[in-house]
PDB file of N, CA, C and O in Angstrom:
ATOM      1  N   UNK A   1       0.841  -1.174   0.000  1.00  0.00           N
ATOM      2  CA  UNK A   1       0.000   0.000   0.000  1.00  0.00           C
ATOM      3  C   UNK A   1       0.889   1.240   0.000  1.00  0.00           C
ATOM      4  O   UNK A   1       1.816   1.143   0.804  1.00  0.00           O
ATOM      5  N   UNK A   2       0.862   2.042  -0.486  1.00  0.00           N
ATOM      6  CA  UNK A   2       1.803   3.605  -1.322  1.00  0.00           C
ATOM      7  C   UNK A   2       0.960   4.653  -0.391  1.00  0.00           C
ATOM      8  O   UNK A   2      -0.181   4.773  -0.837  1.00  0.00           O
ATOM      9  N   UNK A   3       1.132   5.232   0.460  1.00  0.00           N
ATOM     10  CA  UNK A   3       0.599   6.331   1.285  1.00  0.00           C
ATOM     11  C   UNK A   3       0.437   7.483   0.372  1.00  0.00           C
ATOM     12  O   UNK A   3      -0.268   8.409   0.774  1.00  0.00           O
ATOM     13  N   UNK A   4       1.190   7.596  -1.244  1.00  0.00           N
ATOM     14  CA  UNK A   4       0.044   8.577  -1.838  1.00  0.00           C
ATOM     15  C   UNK A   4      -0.197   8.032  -3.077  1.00  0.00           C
ATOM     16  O   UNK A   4       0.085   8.740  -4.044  1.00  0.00           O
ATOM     17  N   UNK A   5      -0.680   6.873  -3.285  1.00  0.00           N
ATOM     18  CA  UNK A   5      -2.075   6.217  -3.554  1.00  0.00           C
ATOM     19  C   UNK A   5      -3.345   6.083  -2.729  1.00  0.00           C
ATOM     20  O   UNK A   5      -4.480   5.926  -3.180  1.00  0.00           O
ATOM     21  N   UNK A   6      -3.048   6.153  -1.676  1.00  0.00           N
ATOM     22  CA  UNK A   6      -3.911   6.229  -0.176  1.00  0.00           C
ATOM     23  C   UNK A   6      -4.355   7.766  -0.247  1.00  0.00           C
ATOM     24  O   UNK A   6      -5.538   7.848  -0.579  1.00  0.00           O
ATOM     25  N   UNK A   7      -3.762   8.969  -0.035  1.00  0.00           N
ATOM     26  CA  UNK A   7      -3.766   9.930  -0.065  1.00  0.00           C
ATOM     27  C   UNK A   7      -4.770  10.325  -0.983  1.00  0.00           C
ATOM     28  O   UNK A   7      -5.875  10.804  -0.727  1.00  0.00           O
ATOM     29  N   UNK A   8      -4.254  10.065  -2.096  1.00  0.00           N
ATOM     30  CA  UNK A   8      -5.169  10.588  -3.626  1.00  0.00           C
ATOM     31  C   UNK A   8      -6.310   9.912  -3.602  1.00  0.00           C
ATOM     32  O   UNK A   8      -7.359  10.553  -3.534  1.00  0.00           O
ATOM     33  N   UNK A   9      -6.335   8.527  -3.651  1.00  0.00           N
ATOM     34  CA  UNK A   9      -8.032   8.011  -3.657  1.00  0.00           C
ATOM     35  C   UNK A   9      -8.372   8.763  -2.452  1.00  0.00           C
ATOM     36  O   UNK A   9      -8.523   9.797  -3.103  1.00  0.00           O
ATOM     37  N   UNK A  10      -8.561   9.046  -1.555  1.00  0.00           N
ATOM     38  CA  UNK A  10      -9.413   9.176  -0.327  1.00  0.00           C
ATOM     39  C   UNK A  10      -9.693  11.156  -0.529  1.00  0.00           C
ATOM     40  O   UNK A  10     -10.837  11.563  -0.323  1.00  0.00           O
ATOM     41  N   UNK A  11      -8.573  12.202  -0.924  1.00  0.00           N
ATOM     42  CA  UNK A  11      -8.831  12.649  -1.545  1.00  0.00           C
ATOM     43  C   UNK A  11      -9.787  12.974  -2.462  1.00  0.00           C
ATOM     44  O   UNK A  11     -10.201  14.133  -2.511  1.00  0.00           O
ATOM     45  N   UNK A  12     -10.305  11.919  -3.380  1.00  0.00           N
ATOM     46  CA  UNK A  12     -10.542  11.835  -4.662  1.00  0.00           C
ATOM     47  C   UNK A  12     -12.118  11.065  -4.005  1.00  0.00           C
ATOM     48  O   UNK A  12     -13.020  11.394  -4.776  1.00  0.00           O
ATOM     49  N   UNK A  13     -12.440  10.547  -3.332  1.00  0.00           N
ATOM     50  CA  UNK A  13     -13.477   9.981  -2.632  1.00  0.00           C
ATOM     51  C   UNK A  13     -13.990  10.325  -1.401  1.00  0.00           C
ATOM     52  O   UNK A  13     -14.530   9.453  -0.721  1.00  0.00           O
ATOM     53  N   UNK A  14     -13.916  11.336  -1.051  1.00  0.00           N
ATOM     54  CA  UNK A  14     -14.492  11.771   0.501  1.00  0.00           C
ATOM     55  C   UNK A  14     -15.305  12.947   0.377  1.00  0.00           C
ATOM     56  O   UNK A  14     -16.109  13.242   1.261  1.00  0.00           O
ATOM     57  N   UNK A  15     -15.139  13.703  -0.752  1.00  0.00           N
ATOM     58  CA  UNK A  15     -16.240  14.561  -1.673  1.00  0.00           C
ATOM     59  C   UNK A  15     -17.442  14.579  -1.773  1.00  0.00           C
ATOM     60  O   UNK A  15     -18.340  15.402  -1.601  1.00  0.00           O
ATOM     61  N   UNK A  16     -17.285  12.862  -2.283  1.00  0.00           N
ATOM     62  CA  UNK A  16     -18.255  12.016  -2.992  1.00  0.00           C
ATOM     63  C   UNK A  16     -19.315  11.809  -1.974  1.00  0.00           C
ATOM     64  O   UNK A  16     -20.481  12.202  -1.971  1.00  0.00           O
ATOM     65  N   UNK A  17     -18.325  10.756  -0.687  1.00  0.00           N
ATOM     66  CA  UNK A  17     -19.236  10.441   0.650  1.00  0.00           C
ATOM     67  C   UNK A  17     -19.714  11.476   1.689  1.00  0.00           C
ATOM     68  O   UNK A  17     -20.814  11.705   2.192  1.00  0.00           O
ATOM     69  N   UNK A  18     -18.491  12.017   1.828  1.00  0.00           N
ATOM     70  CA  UNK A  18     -18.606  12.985   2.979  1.00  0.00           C
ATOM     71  C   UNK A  18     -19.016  11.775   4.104  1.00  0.00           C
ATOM     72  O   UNK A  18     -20.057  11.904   4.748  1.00  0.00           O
ATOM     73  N   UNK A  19     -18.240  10.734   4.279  1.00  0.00           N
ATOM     74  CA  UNK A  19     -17.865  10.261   5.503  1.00  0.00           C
ATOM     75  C   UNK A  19     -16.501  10.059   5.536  1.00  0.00           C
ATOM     76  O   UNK A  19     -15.886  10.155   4.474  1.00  0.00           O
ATOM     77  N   UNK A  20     -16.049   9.857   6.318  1.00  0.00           N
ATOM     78  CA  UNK A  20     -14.488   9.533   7.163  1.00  0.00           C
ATOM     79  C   UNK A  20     -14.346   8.459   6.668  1.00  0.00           C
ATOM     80  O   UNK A  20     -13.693   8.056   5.706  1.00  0.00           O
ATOM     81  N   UNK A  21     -15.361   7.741   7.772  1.00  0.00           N
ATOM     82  CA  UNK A  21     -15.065   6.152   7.638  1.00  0.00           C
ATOM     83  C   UNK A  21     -15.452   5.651   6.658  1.00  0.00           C
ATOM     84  O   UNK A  21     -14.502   4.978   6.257  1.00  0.00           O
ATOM     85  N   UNK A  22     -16.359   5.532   5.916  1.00  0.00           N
ATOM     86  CA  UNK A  22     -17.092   4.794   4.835  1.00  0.00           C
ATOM     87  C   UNK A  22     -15.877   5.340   3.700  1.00  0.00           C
ATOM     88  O   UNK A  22     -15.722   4.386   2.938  1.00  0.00           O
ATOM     89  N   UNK A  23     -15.364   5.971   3.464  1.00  0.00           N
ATOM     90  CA  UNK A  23     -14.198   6.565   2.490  1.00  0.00           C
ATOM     91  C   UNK A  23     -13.329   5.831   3.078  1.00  0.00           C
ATOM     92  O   UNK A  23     -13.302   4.697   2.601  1.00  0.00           O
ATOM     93  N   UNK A  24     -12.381   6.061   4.180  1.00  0.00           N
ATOM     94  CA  UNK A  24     -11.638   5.062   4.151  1.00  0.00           C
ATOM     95  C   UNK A  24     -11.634   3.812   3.974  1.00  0.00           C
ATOM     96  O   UNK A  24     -10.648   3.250   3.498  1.00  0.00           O
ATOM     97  N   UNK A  25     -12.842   3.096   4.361  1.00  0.00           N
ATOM     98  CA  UNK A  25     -12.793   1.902   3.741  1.00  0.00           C
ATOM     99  C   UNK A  25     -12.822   1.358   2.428  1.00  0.00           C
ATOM    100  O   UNK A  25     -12.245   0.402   1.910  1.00  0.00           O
ATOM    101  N   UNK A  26     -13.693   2.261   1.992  1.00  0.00           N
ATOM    102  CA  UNK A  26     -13.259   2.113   0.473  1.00  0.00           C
ATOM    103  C   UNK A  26     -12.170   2.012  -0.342  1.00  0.00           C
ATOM    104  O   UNK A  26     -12.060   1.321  -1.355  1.00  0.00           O
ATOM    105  N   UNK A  27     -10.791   3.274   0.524  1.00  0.00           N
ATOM    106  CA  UNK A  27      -9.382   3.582  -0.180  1.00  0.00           C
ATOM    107  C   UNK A  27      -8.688   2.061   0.378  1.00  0.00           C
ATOM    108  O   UNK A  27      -7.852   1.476  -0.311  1.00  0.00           O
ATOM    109  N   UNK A  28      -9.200   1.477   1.825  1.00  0.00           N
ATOM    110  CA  UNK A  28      -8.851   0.007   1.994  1.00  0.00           C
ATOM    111  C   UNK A  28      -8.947  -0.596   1.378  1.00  0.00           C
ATOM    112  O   UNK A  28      -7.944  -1.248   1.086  1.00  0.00           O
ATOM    113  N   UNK A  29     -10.040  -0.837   0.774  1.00  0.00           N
ATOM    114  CA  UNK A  29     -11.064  -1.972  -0.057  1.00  0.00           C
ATOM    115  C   UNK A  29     -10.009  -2.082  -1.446  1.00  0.00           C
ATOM    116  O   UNK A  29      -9.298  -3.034  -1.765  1.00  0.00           O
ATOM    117  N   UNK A  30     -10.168  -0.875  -2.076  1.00  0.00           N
ATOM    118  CA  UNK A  30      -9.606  -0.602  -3.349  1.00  0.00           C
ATOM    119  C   UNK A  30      -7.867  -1.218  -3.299  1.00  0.00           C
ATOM    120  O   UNK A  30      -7.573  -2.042  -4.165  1.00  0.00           O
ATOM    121  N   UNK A  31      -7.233  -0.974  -2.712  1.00  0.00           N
ATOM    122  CA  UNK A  31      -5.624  -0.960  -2.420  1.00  0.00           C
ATOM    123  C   UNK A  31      -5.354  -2.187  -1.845  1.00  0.00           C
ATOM    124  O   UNK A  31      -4.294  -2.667  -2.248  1.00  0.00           O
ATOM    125  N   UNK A  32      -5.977  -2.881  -1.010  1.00  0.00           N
ATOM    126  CA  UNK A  32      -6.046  -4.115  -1.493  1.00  0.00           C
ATOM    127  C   UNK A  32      -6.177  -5.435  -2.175  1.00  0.00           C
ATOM    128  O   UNK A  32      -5.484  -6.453  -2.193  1.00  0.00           O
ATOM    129  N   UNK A  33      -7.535  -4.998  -2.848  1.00  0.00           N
ATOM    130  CA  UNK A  33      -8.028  -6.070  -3.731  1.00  0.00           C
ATOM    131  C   UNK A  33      -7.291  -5.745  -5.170  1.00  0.00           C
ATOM    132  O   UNK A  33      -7.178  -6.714  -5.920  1.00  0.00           O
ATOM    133  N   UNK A  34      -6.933  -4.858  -5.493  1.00  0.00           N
ATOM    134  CA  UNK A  34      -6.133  -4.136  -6.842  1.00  0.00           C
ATOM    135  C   UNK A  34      -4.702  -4.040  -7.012  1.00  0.00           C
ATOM    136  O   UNK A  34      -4.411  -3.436  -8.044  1.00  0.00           O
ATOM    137  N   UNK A  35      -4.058  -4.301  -6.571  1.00  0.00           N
ATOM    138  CA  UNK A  35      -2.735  -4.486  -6.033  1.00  0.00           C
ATOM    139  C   UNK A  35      -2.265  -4.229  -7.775  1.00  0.00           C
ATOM    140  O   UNK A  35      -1.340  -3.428  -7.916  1.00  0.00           O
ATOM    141  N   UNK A  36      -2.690  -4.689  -8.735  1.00  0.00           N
ATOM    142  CA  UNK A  36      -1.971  -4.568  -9.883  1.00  0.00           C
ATOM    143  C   UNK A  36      -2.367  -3.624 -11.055  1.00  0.00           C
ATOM    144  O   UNK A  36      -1.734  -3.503 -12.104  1.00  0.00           O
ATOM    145  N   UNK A  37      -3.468  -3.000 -10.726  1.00  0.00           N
ATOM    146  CA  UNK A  37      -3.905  -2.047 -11.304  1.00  0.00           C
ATOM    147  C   UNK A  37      -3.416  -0.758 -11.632  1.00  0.00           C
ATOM    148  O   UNK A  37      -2.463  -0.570 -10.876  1.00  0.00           O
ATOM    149  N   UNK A  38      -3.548   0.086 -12.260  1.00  0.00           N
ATOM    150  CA  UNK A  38      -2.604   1.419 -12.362  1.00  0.00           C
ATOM    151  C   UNK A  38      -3.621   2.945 -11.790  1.00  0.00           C
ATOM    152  O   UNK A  38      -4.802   3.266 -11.926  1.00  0.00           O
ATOM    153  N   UNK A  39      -2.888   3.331 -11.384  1.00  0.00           N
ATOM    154  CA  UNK A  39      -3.546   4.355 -10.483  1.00  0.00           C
ATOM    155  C   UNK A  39      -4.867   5.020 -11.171  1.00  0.00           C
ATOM    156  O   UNK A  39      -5.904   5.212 -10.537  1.00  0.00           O
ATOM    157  N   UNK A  40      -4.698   5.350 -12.560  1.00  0.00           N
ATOM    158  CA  UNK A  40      -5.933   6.144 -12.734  1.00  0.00           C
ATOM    159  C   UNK A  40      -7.370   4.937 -12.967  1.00  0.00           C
ATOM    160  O   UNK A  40      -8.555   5.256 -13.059  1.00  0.00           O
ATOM    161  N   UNK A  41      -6.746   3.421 -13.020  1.00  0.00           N
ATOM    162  CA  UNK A  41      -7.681   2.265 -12.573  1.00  0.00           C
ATOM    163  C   UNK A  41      -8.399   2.591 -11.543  1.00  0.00           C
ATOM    164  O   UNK A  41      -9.593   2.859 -11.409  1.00  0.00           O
ATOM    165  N   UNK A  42      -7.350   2.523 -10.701  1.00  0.00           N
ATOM    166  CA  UNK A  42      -7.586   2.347  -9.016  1.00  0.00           C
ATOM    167  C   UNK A  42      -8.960   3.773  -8.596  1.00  0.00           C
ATOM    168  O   UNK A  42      -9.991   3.670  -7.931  1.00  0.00           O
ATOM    169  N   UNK A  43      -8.322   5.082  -9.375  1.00  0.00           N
ATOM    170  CA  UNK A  43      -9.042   6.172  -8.581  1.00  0.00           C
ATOM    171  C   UNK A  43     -10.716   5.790  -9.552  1.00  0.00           C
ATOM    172  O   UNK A  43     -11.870   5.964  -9.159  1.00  0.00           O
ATOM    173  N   UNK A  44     -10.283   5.308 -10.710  1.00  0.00           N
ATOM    174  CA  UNK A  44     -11.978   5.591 -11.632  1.00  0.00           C
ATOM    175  C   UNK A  44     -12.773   3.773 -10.878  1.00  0.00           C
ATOM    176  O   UNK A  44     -14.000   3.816 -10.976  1.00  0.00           O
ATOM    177  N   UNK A  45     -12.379   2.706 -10.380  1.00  0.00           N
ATOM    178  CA  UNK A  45     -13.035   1.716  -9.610  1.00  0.00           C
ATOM    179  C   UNK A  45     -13.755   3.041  -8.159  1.00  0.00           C
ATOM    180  O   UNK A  45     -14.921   3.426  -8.072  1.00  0.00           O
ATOM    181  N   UNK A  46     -12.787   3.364  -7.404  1.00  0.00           N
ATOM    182  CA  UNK A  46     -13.055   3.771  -6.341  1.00  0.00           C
ATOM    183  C   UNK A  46     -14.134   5.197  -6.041  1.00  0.00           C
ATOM    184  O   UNK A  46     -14.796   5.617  -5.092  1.00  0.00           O
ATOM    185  N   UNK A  47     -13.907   5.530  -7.164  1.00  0.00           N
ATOM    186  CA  UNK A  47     -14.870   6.888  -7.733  1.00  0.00           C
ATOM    187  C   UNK A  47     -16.346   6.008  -8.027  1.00  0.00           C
ATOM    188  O   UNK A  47     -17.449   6.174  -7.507  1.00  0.00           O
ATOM    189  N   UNK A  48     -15.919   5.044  -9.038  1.00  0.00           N
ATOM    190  CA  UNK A  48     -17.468   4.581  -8.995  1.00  0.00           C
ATOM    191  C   UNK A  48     -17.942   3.675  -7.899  1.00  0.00           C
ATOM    192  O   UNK A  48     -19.170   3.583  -7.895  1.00  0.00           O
ATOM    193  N   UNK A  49     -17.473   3.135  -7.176  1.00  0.00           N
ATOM    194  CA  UNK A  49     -17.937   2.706  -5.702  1.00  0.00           C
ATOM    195  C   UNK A  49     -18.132   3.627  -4.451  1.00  0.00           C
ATOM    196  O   UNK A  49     -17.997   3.122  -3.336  1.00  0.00           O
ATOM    197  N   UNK A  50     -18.391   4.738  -4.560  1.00  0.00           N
ATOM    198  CA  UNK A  50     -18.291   5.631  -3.717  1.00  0.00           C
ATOM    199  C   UNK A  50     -19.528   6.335  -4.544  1.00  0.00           C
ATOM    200  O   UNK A  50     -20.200   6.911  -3.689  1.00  0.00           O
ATOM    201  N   UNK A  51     -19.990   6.491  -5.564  1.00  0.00           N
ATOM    202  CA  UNK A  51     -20.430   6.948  -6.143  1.00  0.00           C
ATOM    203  C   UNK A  51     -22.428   5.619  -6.527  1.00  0.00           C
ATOM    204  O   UNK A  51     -23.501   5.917  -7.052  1.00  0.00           O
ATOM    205  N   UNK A  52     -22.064   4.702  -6.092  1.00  0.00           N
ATOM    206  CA  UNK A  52     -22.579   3.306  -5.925  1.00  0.00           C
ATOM    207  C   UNK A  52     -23.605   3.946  -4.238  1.00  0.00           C
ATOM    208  O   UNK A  52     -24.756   4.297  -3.977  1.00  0.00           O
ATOM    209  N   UNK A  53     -22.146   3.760  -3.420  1.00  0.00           N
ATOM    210  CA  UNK A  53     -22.569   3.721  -2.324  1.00  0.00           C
ATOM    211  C   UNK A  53     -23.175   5.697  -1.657  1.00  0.00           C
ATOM    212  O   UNK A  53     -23.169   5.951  -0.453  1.00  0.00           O
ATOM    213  N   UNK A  54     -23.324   6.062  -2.021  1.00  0.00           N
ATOM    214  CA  UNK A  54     -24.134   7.785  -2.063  1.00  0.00           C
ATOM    215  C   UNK A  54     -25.566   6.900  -2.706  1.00  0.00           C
ATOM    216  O   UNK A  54     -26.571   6.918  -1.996  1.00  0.00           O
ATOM    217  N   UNK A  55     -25.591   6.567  -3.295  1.00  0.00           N
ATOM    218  CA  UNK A  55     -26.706   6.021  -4.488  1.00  0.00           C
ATOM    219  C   UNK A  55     -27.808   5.373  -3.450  1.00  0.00           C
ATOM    220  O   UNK A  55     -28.941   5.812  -3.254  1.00  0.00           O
ATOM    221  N   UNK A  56     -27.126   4.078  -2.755  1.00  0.00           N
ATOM    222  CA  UNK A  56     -27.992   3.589  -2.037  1.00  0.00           C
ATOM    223  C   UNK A  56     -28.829   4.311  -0.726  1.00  0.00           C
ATOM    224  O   UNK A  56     -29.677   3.669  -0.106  1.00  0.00           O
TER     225      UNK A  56
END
């Protein structure tokens, strides 16, 4: 995990939620399960799961 890959998604997703926690878990969620993905992957998955979860 890259502390500014961490940085930038959560950044890039806390806009969206406007929660703390529910954003961080997401920048968890994402940076884990993606490990091989390339960053502007990583931020457009995590943008639309954040964007998912506002929805519900």
């Amino acid at each position: 995990m890259n502390k500014k890959q961490a940085t930038h998604l959560y950044a890039l997703v806390y806009p969206i939620i406007r929660n703390k926690k529910t954003a961080k878990k997401i920048v968890i969620d994402m940076l884990r399960n993606d490990q091989k993905l390339g960053e502007k992957e990583l931020a457009r998955k995590a943008i639309n799961r954040a964007i998912e979860t506002v929805k519900r």
